[in-house]
C-alpha positions in Angstrom: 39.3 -57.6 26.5 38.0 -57.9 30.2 37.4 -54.7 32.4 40.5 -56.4 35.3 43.3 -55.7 32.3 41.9 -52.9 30.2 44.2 -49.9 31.0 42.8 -46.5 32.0 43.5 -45.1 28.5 41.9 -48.1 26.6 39.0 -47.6 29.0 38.5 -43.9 27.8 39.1 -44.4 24.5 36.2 -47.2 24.7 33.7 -45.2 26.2 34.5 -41.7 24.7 34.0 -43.4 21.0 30.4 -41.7 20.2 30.9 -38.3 22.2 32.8 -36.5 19.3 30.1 -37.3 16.7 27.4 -36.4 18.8 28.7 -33.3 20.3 28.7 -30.8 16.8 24.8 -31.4 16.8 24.1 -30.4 20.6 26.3 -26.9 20.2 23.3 -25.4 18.1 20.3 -28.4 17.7 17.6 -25.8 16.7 20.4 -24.4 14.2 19.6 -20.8 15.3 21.7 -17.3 13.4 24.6 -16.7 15.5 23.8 -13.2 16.7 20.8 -10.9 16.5 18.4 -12.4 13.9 14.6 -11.6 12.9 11.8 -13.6 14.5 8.9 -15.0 12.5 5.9 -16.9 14.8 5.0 -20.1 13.9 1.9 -18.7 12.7 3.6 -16.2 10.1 3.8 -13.2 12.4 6.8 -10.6 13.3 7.9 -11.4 16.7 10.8 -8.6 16.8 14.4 -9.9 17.2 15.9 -12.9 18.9 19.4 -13.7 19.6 21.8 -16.6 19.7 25.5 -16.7 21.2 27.6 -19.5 20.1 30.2 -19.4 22.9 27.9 -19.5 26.3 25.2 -21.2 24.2 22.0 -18.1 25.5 19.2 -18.1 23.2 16.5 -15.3 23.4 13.5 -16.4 21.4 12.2 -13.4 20.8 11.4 -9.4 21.8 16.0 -9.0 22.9 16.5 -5.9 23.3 19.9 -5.6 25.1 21.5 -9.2 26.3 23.7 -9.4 28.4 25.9 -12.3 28.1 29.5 -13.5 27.9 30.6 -10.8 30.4 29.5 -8.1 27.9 26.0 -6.5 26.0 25.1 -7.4 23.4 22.5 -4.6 21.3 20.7 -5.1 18.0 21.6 -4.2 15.0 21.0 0.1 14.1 22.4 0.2 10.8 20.4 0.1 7.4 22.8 -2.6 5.7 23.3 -4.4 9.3 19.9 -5.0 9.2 19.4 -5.8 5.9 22.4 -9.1 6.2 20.6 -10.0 9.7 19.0 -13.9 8.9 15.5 -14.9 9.7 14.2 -17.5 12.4 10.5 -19.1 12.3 9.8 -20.3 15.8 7.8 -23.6 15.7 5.1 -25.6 17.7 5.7 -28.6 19.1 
């Protein structure tokens, strides 16, 4: 089918093809814990706590104390079992 009689909805469908299978991967690429999550160095060490929001995509690597984000703050974790379900992240070199 030629551009001159491709209609404006066949023209979007055409080039919006890829976009829903590639979108998924680019909402969380490093696959970070939503959340407040522990923070290992690449070289094995504690690097405190990072955090990772899912809805305005902010990711602090490591040492969050309070984030603010999403029109709110965000603060780790205090409890014993809180902690204790929070995941692990190991930061890596490129």
């Amino acid at each position: 089918m030629s551009i001159a009689t491709e209609s404006l909805d066949q023209m979007y469908e055409r080039l919006t093809a890829g976009i829903e299978a590639f979108n998924p991967g680019q909402d969380n690429p490093l696959k970070l814990p939503i959340g407040f999550h522990y923070v290992v160095s690449a070289r094995g060490e504690d690097a405190g706590l990072g955090f990772f929001c899912e809805r305005c995509k902010i990711h602090v690597p490591h040492h969050a104390e309070a984030v603010k984000h999403c029109g709110t703050v965000s603060t780790p974790p205090t409890g014993f079992f809180a902690r204790r379900r929070m995941k692990t992240f190991r930061l890596r070199m490129y």
